[in-house]
C-alpha positions in Angstrom: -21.9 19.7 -41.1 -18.4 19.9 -39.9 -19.6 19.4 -36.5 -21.2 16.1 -37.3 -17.9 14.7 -38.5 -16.5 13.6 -35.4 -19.7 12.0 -34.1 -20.1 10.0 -37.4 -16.3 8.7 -37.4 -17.1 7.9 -33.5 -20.0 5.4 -34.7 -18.0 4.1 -37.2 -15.6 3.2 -35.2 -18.0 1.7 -32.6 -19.5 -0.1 -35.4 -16.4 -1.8 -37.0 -15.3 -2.6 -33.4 -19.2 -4.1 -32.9 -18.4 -5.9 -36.2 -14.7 -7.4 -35.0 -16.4 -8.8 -32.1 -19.7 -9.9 -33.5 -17.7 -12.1 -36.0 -14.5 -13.5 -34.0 -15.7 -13.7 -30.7 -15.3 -17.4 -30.8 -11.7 -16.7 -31.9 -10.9 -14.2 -29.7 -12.6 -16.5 -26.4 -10.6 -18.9 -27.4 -7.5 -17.2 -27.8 -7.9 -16.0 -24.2 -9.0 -19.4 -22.6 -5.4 -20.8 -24.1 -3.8 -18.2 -22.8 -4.9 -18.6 -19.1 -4.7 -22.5 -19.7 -1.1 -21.7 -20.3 -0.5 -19.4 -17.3 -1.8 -21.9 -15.3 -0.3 -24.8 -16.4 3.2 -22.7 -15.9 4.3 -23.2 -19.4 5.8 -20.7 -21.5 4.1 -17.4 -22.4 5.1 -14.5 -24.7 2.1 -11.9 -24.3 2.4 -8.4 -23.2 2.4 -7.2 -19.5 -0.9 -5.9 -19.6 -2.5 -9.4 -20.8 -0.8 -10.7 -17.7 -1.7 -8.2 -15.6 -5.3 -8.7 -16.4 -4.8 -12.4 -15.9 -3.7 -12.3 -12.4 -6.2 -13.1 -10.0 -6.1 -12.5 -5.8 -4.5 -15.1 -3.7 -6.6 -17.3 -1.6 -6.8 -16.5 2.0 -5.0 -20.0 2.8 -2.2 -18.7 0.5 -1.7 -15.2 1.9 -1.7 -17.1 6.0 1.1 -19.6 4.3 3.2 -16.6 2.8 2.6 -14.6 6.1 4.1 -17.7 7.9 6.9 -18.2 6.0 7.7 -14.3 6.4 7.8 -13.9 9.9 9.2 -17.8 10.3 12.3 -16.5 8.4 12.6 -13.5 10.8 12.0 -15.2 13.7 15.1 -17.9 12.7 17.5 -14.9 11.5 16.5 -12.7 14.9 17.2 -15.8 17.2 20.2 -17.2 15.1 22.1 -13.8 15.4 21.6 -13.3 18.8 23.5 -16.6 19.8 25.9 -16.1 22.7 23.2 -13.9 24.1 20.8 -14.0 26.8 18.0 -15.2 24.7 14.6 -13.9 24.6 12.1 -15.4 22.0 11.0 -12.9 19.6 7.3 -13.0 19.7 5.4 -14.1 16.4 2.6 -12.5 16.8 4.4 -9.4 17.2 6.4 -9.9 14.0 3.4 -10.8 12.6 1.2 -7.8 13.3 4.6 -5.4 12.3 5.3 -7.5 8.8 1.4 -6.8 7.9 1.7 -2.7 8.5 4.7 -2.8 6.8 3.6 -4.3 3.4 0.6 -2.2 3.5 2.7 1.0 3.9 5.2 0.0 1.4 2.2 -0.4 -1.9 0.9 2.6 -0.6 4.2 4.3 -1.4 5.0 2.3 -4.2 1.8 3.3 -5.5 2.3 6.8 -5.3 5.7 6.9 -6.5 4.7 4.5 -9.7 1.6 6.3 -10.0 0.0 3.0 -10.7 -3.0 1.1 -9.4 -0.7 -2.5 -7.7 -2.7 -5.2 -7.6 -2.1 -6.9 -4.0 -1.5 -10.6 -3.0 -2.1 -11.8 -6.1 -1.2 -15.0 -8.2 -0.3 -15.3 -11.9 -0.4 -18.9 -12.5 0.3 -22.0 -10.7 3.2 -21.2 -8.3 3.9 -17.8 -8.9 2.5 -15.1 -6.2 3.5 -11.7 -5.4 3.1 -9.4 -2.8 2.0 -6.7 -5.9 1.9 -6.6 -9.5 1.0 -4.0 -11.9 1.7 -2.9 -15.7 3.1 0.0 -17.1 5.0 1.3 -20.2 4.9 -1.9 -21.6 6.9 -4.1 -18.7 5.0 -6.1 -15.5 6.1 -4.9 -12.8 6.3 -7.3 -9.5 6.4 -5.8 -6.2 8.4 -8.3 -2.9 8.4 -6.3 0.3 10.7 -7.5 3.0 10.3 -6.3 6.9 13.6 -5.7 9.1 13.1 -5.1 12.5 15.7 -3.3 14.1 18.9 -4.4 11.8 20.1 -4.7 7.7 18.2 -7.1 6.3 20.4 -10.0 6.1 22.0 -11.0 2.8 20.6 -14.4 3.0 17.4 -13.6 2.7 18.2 -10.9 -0.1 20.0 -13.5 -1.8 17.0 -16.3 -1.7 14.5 -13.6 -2.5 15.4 -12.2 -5.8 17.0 -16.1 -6.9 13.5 -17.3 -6.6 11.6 -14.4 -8.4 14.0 -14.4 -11.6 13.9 -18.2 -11.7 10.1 -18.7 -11.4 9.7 -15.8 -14.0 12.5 -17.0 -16.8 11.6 -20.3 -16.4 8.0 -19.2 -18.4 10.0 -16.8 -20.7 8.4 -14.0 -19.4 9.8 -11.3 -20.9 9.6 -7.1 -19.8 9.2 -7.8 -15.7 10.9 -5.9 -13.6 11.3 -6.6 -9.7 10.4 -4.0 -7.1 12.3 -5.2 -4.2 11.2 -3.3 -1.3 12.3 -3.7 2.6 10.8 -1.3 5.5 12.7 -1.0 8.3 11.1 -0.7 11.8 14.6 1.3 13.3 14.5 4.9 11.7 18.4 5.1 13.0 19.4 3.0 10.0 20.6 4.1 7.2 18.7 4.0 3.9 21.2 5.0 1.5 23.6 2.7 3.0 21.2 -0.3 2.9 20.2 0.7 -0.6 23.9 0.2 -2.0 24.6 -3.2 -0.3 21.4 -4.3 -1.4 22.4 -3.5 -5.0 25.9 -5.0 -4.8 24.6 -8.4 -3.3 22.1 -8.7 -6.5 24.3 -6.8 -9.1 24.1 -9.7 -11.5 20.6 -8.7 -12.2 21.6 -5.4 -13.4 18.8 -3.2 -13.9 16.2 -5.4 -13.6 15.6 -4.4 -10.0 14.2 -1.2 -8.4 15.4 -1.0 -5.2 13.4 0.7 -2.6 13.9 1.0 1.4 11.8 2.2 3.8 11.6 3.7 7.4 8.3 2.2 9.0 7.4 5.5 10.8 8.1 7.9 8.0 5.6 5.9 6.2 3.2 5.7 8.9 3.6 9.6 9.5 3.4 9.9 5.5 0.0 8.0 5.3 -1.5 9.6 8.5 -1.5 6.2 10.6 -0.3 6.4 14.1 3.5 6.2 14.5 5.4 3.3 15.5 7.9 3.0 18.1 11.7 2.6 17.5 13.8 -0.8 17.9 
């Protein structure tokens, strides 16, 4: 008899659940379809990370060629603008843009293993608010933004802009428990990470903890992953 007394609290429980369901599921649809009307609509939201998490949906292929753009057209200008005074040679897009893709897929897979979470990739949560990764855990959403330096520090410009634009699209819904992964994989193994890591944190020190800092060489990552190495700025 004792045996039997898991198995039968097991149905009950299935059953009460079966019950819940069977006699709210009106309620409970139509909690969730205001829910998602409100994501979209941008307007505030206080749910849990894992309700938005579930929520988020992939990003269009028009969306993810429009945020690719942007990326390598914000390279591009900060390449070309600091080489004034120089012989100049234009800094090919296509090369940028083949280097920016292997670098965000590189940087989830680590972030992925060192989270030891499943990250959600080019995915949108709402009107206007996409991310290069996204994923719950312990109670907080976690948003991932990787950033690609060629051959120098990522400049503080585009640090600045980047994690400005996340915090206000996030606290202007009253999201609450998010935390910003801000990644940036460097294609030059000669610089130095732990150097990078520390400017990085004093140009967005306002934030406090908010932000998980995390830099990357692109050929340790390559090497780490078994994809063919790159070659050094």
């Amino acid at each position: 008899m004792k045996e039997l007394v898991p198995l039968i609290q097991t149905v009950l429980w299935v059953g009460l659940i079966g019950v819940v369901l069977y006699r709210y599921h009106g309620l409970i649809e139509g909690l969730i379809t205001s829910v998602k009307t409100r994501i979209d609509s941008g307007g505030s939201l206080r749910v849990g990370p894992v309700e938005l998490a579930a929520l988020a949906k992939p990003q269009n292929p028009e969306q993810q060629a429009k945020k690719l753009d942007e990326e390598v057209a914000q390279i591009v200008e900060t390449e070309d603008a600091e080489r004034s005074g120089e012989i100049k040679i234009p800094t090919s897009r296509e090369s940028v843009r083949s280097l920016y893709l292997r670098a965000e897929d590189l940087a989830l897979r680590e972030i992925q293993y060192e989270y030891q979470a499943p990250v959600g990739r080019q995915i949108q949560i709402g009107s206007g608010l996409e991310f290069d990764g996204a994923f719950a855990k312990e109670g907080t959403l976690h948003v991932v933004e990787i950033k690609y330096s060629e051959n120098r520090p990522l400049p503080r410009a585009i640090i600045d802009q980047t994690i400005t634009r996340l915090f206000s699209r996030t606290e202007k819904r009253g999201w609450k428990n998010v935390r910003i992964i801000f990644a940036v994989v460097y294609g030059d193994s000669r610089i130095d990470l732990e150097e990078e890591r520390r400017r990085i944190a004093a140009a967005i020190s306002e934030y406090g903890e908010r932000v998980d800092i995390r830099c990357y060489h692109m050929n340790y990552l390559a090497k780490k992953f078994g994809m063919a190495s790159t070659t050094d700025a």
